[in-house]
C-alpha positions in Angstrom: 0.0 0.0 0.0 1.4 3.6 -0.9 2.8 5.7 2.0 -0.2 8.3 3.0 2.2 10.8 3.0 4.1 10.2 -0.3 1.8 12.6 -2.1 3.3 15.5 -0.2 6.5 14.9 -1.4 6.5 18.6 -2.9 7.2 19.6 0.4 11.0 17.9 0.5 12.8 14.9 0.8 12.4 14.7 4.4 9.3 16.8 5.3 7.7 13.8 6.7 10.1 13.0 9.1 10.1 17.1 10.0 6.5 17.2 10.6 6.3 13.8 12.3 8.7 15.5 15.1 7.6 19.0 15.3 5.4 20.0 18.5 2.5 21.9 17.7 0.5 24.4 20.4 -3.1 24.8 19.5 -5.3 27.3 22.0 -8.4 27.2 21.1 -10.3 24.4 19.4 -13.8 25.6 18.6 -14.6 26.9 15.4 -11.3 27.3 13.7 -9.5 25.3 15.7 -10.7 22.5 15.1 -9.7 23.0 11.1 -6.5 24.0 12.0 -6.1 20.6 14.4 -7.8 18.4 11.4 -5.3 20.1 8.7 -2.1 19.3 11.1 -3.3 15.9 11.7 -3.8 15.0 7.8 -0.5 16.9 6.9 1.4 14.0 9.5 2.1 16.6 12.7 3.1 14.0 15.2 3.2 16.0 18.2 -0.1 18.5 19.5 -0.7 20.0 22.9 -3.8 21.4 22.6 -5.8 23.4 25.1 -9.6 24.7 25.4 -11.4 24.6 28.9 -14.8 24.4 27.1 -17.1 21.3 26.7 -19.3 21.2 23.6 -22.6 22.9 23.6 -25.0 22.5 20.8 -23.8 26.0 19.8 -20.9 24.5 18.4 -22.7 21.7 16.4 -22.5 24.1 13.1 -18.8 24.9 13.1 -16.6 22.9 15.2 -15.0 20.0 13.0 -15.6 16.7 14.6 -18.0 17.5 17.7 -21.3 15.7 17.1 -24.8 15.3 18.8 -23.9 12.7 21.5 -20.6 15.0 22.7 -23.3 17.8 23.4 -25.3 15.1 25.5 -22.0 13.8 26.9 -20.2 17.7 27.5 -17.4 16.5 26.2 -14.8 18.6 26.4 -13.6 20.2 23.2 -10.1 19.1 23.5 -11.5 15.6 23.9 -13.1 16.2 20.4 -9.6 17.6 18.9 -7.8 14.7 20.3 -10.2 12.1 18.5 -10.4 13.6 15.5 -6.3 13.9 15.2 -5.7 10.1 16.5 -8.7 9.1 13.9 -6.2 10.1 11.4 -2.7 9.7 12.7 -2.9 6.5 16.0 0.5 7.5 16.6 0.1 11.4 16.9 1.3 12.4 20.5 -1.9 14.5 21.6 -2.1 16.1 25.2 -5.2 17.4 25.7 -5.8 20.4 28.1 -9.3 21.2 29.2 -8.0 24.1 31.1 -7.2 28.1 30.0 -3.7 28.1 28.3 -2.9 30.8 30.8 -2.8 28.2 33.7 -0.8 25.7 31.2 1.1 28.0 29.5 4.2 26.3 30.5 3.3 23.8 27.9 3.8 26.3 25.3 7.4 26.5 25.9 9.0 23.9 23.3 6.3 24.5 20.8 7.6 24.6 17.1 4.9 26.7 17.0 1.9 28.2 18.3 -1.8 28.7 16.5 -4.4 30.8 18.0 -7.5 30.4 17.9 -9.1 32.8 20.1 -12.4 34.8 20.5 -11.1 38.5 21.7 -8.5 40.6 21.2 -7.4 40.8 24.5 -6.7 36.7 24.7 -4.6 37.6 21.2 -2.6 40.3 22.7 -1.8 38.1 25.6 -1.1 34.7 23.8 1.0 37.0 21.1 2.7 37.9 24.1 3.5 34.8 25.7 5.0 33.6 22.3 7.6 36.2 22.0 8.5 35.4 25.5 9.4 32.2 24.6 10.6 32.8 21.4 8.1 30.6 19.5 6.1 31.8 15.9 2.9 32.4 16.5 -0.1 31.8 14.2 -3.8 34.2 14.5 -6.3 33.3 12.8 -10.0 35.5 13.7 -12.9 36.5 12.2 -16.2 38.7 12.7 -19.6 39.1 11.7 -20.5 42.6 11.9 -24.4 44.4 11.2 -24.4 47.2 8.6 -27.6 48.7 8.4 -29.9 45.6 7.6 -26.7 43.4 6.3 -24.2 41.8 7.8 -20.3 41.8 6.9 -17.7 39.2 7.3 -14.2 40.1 8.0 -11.5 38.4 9.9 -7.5 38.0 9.2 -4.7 35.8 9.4 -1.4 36.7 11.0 2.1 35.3 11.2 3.9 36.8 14.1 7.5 36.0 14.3 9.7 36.6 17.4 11.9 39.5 16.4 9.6 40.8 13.7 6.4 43.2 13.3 3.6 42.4 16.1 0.1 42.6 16.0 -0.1 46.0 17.4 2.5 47.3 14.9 0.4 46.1 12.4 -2.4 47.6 13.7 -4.8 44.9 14.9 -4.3 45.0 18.2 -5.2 48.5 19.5 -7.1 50.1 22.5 -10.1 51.5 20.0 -10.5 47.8 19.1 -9.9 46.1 22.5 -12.9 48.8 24.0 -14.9 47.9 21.1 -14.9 44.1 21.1 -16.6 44.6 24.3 -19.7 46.4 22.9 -19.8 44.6 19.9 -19.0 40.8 19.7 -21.4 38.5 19.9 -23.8 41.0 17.4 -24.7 38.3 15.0 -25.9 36.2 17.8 -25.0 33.4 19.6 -24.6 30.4 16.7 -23.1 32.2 14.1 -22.9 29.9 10.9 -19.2 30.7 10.3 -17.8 27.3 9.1 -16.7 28.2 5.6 -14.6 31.2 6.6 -13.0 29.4 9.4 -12.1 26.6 7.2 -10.4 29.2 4.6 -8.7 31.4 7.7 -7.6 27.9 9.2 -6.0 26.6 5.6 -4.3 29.7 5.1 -2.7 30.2 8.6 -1.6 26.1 8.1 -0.1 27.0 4.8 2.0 29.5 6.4 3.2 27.1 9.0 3.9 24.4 6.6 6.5 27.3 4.8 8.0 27.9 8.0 9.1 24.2 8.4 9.4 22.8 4.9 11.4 23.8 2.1 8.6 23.6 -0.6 8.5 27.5 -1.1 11.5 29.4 -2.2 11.3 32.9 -0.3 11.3 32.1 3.4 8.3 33.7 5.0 8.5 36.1 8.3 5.4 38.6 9.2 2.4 38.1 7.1 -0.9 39.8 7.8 -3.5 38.7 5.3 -7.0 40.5 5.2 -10.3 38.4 4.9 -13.0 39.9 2.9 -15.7 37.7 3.3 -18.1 39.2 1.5 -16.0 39.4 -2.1 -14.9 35.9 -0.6 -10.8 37.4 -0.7 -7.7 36.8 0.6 -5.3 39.5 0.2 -2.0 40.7 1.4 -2.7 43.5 4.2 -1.4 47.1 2.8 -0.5 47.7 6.4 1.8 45.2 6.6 3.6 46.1 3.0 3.7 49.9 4.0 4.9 48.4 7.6 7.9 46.1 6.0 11.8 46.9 7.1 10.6 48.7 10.4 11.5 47.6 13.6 8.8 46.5 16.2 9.2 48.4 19.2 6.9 46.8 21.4 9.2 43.6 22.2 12.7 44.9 21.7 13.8 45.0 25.4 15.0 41.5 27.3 12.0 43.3 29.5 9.5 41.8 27.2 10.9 39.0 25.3 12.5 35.8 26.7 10.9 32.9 28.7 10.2 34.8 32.3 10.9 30.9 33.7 14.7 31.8 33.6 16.6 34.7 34.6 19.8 35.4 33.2 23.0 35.6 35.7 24.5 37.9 33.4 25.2 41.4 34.1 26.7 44.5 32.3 30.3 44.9 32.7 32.1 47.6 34.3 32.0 50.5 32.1 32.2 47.9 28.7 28.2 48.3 27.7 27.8 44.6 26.8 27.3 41.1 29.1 29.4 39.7 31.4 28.9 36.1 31.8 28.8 35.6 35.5 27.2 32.1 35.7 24.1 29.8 33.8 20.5 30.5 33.7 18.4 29.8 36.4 14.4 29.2 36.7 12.8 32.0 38.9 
């Protein structure tokens, strides 16, 4: 019988063994998590922690890959779900699941190849976004909204690529205190069961892509920041004129060892007398 994972040979000589030992963070598997977790687990990612402290609700019966009428009955929890549906496809996939908020686990985060969120509010993004320059891991955000205009509705939503070193989400202007204060008045306005499905399955698919060129040599220009704009409405997919006006600056949000670097360990290191640069005076230790 062929190899399930000969036809992605594309992706390099080798990619199978890459993705069979890369360690994947997912936070969040409702809606588009759980496209992101099924992509990872077809592609041959053999290692997921993934973390959600919800149970299913009948809420999530039109959106969330793999939950099903008896898991509503059951309250399973979501990462329950995520877990099945990877192991359904991969037995030997490496799956912790963490029915808790990633903030309480977020030491599980650490030795991530990378990290994929799938959040509901800004605020969780900023933080997350946060957490994954601290420990110097990419990080991968997908959302999406359905906003009234007039007696319409509109769908919008992005993908973003945030690398440690390299443009944030607030440099590229999606994190912001008009939009934190506004998610507050305004989510939820399409109401509670939002049939989003298709344009979580195309944010999800792009934000994999992406991850796939950050581990595989398939694509010939190495990708950093990206920041790609959902119009869901014209059903597009574009490159964000923020980010292209934004490229060759330097984020100045996470350029201090203040805010970047695991907060586990503190360096021992300490400026030498009158030199300006580190003197070594020992090893890292965990706070």
């Amino acid at each position: 019988m062929e190899n399930r994972l000969a036809r992605q040979s594309f992706l390099g000589e080798h990619s199978a063994a890459v993705l069979a030992a890369v360690r994947v963070g997912i936070v969040g598997v409702g809606g588009g998590g759980s496209h992101v977790v099924q992509h990872l687990a077809h592609l041959g990612v053999g290692r997921f922690v993934v973390l959600d402290p919800d149970c299913v609700e009948d809420t999530n019966l039109n959106r969330m890959v793999g939950a099903t009428v008896e898991d509503v009955l059951r309250a399973t929890p979501k990462v329950e779900v995520a877990a099945r549906v990877i192991q359904a496809v991969n037995p030997n996939a490496d799956v912790l699941p963490v029915k808790s908020a990633w903030q309480e686990r977020g030491e599980l985060l650490r030795d991530c190849t990378a990290i994929f969120g799938c959040v509901d509010c800004f605020a969780a993004r900023e933080q997350l976004e946060t957490a994954a320059r601290r420990y110097l891991v990419p990080y991968l955000d997908i959302g999406m909204d359905v906003h009234p205009i007039g007696s319409e509705f509109s769908i919008s939503g992005q993908v973003i690529l945030s690398m440690p070193g390299e443009l944030c989400m607030r440099c590229l202007g999606v994190i912001n205190e008009a939009a934190l204060a506004r998610e507050a008045t305004q989510y939820g306005a399409a109401g509670g069961r939002p049939q989003v499905v298709w344009p979580n399955g195309l944010l999800a698919s792009a934000a994999v892509g992406l991850f796939v060129q950050l581990v595989t040599p398939w694509h010939a220009k190495p990708v950093a920041t990206e920041y790609l704009e959902y119009d869901g409405n014209r059903h597009t997919l574009t490159r964000s004129n923020r980010l292209v006006a934004m490229l060759g600056q330097v984020c100045p949000h996470f350029e201090s060892i203040e805010n970047t670097g695991d907060p586990f360990w503190l360096p021992t290191a300490e400026l030498a007398p009158g030199k300006g640069s580190l003197r070594n005076t020992g090893s890292l230790q965990p706070r």
